[in-house]
LUMROVEX-145753 format. One line per 8 residues: their letters; for each residue x, y, z of N, C-alpha, C. Coordinates in nm, 4 decimals, decimal comma. Each point is the difference from the previous one (the first is absolute). Example, Ala and Ser with C-alpha at 12.3 -4.5 7.8 and 13.67 -1.06 7.14 Angstrom:
% LUMROVEX-145753
AS	1,3190/-0,5690/0,7800/-0,0890/0,1190/0,0000/0,0900/0,1200/0,0000; -0,0350/0,1050/-0,0720/0,0820/0,1190/0,0060/-0,0770/0,1090/0,0730
This chain:
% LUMROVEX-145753
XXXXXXXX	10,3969/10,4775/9,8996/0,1143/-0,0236/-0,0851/-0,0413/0,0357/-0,1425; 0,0799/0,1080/-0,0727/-0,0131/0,0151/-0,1597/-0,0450/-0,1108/-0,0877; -0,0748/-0,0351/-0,0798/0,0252/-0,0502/-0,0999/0,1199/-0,1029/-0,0407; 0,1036/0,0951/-0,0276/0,0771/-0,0636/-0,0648/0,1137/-0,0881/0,0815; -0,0101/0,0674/0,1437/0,0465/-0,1110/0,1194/-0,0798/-0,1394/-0,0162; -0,1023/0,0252/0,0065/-0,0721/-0,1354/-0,0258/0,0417/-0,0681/-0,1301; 0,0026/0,0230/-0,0895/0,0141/-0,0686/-0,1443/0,1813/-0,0353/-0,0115; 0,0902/0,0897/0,0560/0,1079/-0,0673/0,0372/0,0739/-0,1064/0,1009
XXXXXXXX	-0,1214/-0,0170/0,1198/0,0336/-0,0799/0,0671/-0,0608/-0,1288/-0,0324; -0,0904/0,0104/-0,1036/-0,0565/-0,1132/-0,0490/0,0702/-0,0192/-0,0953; 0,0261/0,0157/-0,0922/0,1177/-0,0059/-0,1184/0,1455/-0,0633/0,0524; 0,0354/0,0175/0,1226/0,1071/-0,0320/0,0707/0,0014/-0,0955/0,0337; -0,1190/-0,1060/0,0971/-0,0492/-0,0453/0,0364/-0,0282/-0,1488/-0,1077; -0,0691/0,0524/-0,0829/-0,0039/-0,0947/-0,1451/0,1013/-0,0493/-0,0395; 0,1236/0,0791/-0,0548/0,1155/-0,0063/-0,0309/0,0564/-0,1439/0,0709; 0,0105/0,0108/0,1575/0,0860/-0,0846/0,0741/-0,1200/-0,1114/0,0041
XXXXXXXX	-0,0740/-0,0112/-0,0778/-0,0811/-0,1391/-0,0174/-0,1351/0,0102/0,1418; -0,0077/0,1064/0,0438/-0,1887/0,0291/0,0896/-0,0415/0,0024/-0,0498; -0,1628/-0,0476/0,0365/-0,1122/0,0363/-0,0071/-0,0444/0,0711/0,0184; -0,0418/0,1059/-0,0512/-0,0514/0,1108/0,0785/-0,1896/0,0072/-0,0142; -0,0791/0,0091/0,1023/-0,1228/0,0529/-0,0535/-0,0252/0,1278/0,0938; -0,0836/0,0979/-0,0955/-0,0214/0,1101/0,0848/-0,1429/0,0041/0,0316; -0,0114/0,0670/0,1093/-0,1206/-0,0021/0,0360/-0,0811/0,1647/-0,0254; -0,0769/0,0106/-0,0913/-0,0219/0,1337/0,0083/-0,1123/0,1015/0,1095
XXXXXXXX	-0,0315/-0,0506/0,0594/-0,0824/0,0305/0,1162/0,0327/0,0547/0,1140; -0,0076/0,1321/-0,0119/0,0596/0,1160/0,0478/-0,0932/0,0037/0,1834; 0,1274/-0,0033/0,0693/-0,0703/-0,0044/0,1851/-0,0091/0,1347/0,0344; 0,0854/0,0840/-0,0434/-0,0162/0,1858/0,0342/0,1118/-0,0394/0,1095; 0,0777/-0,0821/0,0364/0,0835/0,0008/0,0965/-0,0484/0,0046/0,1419; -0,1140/-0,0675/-0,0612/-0,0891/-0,0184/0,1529/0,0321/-0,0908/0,1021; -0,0090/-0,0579/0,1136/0,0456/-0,1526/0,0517/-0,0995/-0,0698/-0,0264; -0,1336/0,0468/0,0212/-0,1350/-0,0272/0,0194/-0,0716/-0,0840/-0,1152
XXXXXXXX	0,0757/0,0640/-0,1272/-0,0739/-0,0260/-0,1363/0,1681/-0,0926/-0,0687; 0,1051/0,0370/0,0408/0,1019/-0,1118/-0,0389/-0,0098/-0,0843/0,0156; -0,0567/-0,0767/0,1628/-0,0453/-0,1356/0,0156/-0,0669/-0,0831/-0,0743; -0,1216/0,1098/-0,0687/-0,0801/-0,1297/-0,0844/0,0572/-0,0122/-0,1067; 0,0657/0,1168/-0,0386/0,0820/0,0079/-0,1482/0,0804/-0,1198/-0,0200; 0,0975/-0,0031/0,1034/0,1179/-0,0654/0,0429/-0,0767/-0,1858/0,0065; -0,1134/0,0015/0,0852/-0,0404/-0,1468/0,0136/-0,0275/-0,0002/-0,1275; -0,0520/0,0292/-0,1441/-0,0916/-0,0473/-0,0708/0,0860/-0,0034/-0,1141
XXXXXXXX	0,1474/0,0618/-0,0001/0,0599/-0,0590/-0,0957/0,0853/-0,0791/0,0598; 0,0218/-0,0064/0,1149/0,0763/-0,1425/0,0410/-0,0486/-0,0917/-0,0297; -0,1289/-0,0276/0,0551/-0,0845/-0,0780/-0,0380/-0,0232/-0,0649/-0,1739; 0,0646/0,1077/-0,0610/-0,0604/-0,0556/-0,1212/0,1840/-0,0046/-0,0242; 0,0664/-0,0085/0,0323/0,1272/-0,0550/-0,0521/0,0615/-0,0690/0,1297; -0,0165/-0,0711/0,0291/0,0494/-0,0970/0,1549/0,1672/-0,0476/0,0036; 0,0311/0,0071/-0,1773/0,1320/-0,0985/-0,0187/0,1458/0,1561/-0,0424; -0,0584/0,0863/0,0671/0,0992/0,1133/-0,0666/0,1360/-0,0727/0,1200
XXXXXXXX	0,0784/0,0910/-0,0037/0,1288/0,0121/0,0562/0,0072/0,1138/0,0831; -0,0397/0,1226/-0,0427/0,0043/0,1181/0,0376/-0,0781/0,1163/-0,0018; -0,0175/0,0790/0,0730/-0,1276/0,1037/-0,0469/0,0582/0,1402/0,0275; 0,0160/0,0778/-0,0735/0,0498/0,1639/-0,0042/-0,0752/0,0700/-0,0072; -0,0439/0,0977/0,1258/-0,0933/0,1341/0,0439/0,0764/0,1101/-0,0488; -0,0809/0,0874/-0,0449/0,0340/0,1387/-0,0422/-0,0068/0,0738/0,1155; -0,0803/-0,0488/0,0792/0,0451/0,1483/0,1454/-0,0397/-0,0932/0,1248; 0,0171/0,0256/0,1455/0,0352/-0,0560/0,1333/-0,1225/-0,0731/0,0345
XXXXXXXX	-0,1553/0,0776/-0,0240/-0,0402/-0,0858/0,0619/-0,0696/-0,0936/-0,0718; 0,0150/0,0009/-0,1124/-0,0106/-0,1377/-0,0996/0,0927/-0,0759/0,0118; 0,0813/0,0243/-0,0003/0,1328/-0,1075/0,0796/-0,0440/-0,0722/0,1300; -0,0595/0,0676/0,1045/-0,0582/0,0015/0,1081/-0,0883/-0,1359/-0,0030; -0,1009/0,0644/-0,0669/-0,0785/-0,0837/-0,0415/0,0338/-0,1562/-0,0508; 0,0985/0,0016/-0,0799/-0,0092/-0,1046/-0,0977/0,0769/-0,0861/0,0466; 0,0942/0,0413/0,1463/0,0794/-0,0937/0,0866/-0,1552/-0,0885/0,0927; -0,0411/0,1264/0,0505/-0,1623/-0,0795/0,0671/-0,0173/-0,1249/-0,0559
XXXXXXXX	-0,0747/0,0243/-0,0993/-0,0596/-0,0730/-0,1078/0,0724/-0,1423/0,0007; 0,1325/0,0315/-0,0661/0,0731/-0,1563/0,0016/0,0541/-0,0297/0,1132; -0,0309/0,0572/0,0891/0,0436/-0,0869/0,1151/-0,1862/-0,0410/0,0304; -0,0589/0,0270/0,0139/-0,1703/-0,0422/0,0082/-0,0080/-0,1386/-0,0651; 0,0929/0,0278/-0,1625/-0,0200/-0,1372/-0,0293/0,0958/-0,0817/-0,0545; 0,0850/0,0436/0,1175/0,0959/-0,1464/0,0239/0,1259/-0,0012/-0,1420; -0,0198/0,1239/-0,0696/0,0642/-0,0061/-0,1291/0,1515/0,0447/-0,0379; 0,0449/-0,0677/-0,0031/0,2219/0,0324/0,0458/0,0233/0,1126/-0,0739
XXXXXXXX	-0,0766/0,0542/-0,1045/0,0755/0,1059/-0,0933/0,0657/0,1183/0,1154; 0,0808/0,0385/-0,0749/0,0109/0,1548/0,0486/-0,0129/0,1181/-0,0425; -0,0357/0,0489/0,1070/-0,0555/0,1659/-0,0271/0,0543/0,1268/-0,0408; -0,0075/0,0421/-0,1150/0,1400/0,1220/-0,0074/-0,0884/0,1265/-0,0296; 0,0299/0,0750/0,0694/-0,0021/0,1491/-0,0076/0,0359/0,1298/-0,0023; -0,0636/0,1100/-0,0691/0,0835/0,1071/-0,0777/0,0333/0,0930/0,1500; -0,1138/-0,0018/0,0667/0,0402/0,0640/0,0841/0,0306/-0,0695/0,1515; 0,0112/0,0312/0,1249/0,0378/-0,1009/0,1085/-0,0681/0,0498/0,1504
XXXXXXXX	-0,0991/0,0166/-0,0315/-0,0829/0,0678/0,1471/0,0749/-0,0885/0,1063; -0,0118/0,0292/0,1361/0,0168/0,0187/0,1169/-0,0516/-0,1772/0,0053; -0,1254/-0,0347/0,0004/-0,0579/-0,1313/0,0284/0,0615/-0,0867/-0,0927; 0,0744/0,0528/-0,1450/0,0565/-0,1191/-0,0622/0,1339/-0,0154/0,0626; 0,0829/0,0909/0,0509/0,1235/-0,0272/0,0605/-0,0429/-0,1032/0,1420; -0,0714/0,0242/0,0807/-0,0707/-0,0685/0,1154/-0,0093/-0,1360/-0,0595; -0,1106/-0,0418/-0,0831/0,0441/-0,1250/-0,0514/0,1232/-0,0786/-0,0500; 0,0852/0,0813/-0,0510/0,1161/-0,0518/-0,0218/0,1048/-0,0192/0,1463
XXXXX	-0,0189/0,0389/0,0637/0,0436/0,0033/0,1387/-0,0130/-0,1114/0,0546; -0,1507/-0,0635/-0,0180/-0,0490/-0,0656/0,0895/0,0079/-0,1913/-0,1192; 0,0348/0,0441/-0,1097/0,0221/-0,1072/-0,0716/-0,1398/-0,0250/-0,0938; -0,0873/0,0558/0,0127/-0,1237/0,0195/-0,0632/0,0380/0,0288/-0,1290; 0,0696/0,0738/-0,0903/-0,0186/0,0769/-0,1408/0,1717/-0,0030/-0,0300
C-alpha cells in the first residue's frame, strides 16, 4: 500500500476518535515471517480493537495469532486470499 494510503487511513481513523499504532516491521508478505511480526506486536498491544494488514498473508497471519491468543480484536485486510475467506466461512476471522 502507497504511503499516502497509509497516512490517510490513519488520519481517518484518528478523526472518528482511534487509536491507531503502526507497526513498522516489514514481513515481505511472507506467512512465515508475518507470524512473528504479527505475535510481537500483538503482544505488545493486547488492548487494541482492531488490526489492519496491508496484504493477505499478514492478514493471514494476524487472524492466527489472535486467535492463538484468545484475543477478540478483528482482523482487517487489504487484500483477501483464499484461506482468509475459508476462515470467514467457518466463523474463525
Amino acid at each position: 500500500m502507497p504511503d499516502y494510503v497509509a497516512t490517510e487511513v490513519k488520519t481517518t481513523l484518528e478523526a472518528a476518535g482511534i487509536t491507531v499504532t503502526l507497526s513498522s516491521e516489514a514481513d515481505g508478505c511472507q506467512l512465515d515471517t508475518a507470524v512473528n511480526v504479527a505475535r510481537n506486536f500483538i503482544v505488545a498491544n493486547p488492548d487494541m480493537d482492531a488490526v489492519y494488514s496491508t496484504c493477505g498473508p499478514t492478514g493471514v497471519a494476524v487472524t492466527q495469532v489472535l486467535q492463538e491468543q484468545g484475543n477478540p480484536a478483528l482482523s482487517l485486510t487489504w487484500d483477501v486470499p483464499v484461506q482468509e475467506i475459508n476462515d470467514i466461512l467457518d466463523g474463525k476471522a
